[in-house]
TORPA-4810 file (N, C-alpha, C, O; in nm, 3 decimals):
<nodes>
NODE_1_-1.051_0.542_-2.095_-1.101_0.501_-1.965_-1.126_0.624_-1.880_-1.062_0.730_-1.875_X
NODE_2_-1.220_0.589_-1.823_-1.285_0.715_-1.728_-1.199_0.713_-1.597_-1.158_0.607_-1.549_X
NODE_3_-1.171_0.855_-1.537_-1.083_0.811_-1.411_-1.160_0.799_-1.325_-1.276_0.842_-1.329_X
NODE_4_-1.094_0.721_-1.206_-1.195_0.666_-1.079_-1.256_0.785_-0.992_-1.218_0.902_-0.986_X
NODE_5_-1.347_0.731_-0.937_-1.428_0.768_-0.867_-1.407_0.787_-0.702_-1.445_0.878_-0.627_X
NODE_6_-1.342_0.682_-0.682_-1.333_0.647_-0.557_-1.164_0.569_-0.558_-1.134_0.461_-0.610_X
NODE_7_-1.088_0.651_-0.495_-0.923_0.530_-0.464_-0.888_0.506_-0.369_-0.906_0.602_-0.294_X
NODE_8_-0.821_0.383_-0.293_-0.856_0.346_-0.187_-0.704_0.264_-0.170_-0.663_0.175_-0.244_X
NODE_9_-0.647_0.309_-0.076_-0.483_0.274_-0.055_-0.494_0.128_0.059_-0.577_0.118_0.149_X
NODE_10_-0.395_0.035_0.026_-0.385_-0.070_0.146_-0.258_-0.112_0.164_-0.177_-0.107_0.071_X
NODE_11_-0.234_-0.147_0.256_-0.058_-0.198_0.277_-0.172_-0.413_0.258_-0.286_-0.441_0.296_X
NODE_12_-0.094_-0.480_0.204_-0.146_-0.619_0.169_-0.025_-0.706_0.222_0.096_-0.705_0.196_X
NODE_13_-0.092_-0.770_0.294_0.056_-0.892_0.405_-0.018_-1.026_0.379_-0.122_-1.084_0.410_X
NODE_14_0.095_-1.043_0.304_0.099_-1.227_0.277_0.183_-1.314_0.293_0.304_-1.308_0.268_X
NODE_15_0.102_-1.426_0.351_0.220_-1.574_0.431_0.357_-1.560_0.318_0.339_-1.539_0.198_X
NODE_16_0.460_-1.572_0.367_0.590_-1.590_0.326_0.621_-1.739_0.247_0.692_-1.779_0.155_X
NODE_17_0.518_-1.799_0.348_0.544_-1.939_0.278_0.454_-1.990_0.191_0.490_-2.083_0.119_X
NODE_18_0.308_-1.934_0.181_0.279_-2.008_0.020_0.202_-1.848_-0.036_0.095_-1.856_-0.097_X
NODE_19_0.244_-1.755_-0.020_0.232_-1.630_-0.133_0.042_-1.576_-0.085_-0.014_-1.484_-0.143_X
NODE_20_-0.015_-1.647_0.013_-0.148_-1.598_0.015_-0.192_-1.462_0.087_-0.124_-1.433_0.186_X
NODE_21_-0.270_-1.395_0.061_-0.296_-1.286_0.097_-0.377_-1.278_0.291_-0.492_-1.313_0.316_X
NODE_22_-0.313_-1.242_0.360_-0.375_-1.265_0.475_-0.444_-1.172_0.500_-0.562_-1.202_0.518_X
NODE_23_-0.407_-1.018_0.514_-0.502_-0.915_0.544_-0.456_-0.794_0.454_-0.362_-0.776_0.377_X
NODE_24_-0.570_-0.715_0.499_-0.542_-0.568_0.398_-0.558_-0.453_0.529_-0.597_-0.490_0.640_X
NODE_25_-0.533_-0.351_0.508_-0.494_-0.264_0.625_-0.491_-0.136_0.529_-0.394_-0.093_0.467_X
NODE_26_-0.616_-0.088_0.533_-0.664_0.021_0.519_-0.563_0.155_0.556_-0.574_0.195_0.672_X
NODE_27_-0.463_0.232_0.464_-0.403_0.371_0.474_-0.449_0.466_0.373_-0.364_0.534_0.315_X
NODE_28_-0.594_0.482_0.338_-0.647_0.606_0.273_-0.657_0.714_0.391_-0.764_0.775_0.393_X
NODE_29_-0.575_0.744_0.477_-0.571_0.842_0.588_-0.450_0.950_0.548_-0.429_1.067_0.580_X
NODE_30_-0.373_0.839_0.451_-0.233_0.923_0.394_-0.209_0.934_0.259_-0.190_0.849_0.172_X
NODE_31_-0.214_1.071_0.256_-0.229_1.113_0.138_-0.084_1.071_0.027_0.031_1.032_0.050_X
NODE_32_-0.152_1.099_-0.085_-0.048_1.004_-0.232_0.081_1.081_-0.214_0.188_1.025_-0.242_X
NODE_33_0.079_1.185_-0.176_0.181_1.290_-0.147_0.255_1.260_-0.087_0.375_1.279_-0.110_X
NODE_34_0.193_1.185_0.039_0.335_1.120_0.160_0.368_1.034_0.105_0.482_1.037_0.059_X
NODE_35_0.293_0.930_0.084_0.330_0.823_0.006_0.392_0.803_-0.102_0.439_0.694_-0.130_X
NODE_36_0.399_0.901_-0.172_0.540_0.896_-0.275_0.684_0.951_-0.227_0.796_0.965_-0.276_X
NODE_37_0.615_0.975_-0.094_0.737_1.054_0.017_0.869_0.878_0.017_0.991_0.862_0.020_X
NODE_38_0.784_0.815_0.013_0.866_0.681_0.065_0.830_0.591_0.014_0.826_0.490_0.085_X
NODE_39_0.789_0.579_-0.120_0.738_0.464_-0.228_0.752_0.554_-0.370_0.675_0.642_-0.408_X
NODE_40_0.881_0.502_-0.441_0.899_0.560_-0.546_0.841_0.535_-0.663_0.882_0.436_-0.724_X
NODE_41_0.718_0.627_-0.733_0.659_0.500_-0.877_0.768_0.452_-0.950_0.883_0.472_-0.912_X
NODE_42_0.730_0.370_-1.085_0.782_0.367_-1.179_0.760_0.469_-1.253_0.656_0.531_-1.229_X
NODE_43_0.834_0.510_-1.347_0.847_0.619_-1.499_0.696_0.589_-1.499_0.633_0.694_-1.485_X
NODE_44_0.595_0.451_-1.513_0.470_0.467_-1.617_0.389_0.433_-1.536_0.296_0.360_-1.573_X
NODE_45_0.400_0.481_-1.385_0.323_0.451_-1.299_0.315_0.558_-1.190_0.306_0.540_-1.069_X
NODE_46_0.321_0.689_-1.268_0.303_0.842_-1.164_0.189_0.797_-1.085_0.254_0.807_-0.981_X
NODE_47_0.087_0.761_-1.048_-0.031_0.727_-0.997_-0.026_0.657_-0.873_-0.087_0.685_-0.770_X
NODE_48_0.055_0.559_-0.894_0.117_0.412_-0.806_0.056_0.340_-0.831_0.063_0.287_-0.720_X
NODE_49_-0.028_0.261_-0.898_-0.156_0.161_-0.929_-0.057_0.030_-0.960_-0.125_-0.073_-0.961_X
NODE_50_0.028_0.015_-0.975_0.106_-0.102_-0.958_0.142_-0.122_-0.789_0.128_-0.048_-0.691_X
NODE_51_0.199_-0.271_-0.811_0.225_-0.336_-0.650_0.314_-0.286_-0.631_0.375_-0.259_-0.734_X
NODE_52_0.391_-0.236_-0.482_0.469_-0.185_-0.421_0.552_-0.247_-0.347_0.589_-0.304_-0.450_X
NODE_53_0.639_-0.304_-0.244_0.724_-0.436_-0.181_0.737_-0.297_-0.077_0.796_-0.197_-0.119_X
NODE_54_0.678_-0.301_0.063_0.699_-0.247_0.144_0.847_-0.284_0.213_0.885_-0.392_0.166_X
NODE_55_0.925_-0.239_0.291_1.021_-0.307_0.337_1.034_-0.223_0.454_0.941_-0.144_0.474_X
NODE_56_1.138_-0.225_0.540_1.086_-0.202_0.732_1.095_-0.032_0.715_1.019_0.050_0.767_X
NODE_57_1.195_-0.008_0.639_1.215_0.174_0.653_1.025_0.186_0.599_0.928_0.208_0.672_X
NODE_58_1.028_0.169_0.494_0.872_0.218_0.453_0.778_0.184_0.543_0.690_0.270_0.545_X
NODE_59_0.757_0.092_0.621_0.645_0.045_0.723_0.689_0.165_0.823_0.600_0.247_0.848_X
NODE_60_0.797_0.182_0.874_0.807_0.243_1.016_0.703_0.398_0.982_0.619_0.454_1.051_X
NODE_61_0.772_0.437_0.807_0.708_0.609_0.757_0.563_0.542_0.824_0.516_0.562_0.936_X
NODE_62_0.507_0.451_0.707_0.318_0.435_0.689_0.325_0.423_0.864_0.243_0.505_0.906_X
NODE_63_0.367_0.377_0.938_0.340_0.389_1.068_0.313_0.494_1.120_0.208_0.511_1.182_X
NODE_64_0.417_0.598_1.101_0.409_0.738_1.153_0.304_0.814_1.105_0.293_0.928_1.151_X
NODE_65_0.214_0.771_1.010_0.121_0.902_0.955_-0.021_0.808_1.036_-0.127_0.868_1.050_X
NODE_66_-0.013_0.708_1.069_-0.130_0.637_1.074_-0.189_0.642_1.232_-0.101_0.615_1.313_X
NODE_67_-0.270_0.660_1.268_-0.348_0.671_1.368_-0.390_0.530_1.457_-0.420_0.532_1.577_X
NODE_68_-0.383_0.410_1.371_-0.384_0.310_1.446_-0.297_0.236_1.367_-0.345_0.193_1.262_X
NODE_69_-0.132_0.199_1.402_-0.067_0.114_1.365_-0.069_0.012_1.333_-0.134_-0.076_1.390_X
NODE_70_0.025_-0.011_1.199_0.006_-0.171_1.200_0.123_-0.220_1.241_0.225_-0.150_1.239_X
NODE_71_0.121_-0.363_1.289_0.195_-0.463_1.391_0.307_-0.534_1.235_0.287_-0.647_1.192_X
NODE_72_0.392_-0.460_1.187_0.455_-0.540_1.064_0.537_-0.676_1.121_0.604_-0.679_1.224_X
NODE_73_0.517_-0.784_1.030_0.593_-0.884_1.106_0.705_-0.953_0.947_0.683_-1.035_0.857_X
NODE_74_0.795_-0.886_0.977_0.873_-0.926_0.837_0.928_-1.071_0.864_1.019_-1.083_0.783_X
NODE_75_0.920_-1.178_0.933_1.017_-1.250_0.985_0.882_-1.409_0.908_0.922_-1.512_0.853_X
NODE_76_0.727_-1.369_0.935_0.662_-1.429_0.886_0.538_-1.390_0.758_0.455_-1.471_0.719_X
NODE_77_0.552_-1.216_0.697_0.490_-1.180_0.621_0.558_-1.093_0.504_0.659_-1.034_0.544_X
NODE_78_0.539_-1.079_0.422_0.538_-1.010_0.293_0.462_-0.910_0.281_0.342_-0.920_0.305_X
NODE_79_0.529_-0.776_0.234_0.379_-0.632_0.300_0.412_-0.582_0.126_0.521_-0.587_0.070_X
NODE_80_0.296_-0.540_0.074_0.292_-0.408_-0.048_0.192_-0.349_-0.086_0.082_-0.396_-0.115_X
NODE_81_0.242_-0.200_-0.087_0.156_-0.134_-0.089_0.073_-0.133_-0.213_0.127_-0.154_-0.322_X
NODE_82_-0.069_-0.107_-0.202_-0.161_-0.173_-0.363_-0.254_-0.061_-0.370_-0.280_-0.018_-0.258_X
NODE_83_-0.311_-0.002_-0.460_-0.440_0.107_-0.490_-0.513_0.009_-0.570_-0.481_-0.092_-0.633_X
NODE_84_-0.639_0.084_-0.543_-0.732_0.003_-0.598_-0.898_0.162_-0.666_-0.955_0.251_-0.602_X
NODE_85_-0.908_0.120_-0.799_-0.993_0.242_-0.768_-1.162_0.193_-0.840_-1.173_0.120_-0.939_X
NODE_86_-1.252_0.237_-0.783_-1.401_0.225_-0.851_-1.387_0.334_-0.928_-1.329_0.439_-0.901_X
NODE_87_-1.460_0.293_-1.051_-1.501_0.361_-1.161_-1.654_0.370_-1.186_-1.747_0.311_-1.131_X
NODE_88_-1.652_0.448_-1.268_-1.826_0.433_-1.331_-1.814_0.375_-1.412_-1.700_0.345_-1.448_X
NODE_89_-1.912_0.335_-1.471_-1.968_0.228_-1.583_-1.952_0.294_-1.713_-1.987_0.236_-1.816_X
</nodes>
């Protein structure tokens, strides 16, 4: 597989009560570097391309690097951090 082209970081918050995805919230502002600052991969996931389970210490970090905050609401959402990358054909 060819590596991507384009990678594109999101924190993903979904209803607590039936698992659906409500919004995505754009943090390609912070680099993979911080972000492994406070999101540990797995052994087979140096990259992070697996789902992540944000929890309040990690929201407050992604808060601090981000230029327009996000409003975390743990009491009615579910947050994790997700990559996503375009490839060529």
């Amino acid at each position: 597989m060819k590596p991507p082209i384009k990678i594109y970081n999101y924190v993903e918050e979904y209803h607590r009560h039936n698992d659906k995805l409500n919004r995505e919230f754009d943090i390609n502002e912070i680099s993979i570097g911080v972000i492994k600052s406070f999101i540990t991969p797995n052994l087979n996931d140096p990259e992070l391309y697996s789902t992540y389970t944000i929890d309040q210490v990690a929201a407050d970090k992604i808060n601090k690097c981000l230029s327009k905050k996000i409003s975390f609401d743990f009491d009615t959402y579910e947050y994790c951090f997700q990559r996503y990358g375009d490839y060529d054909e």
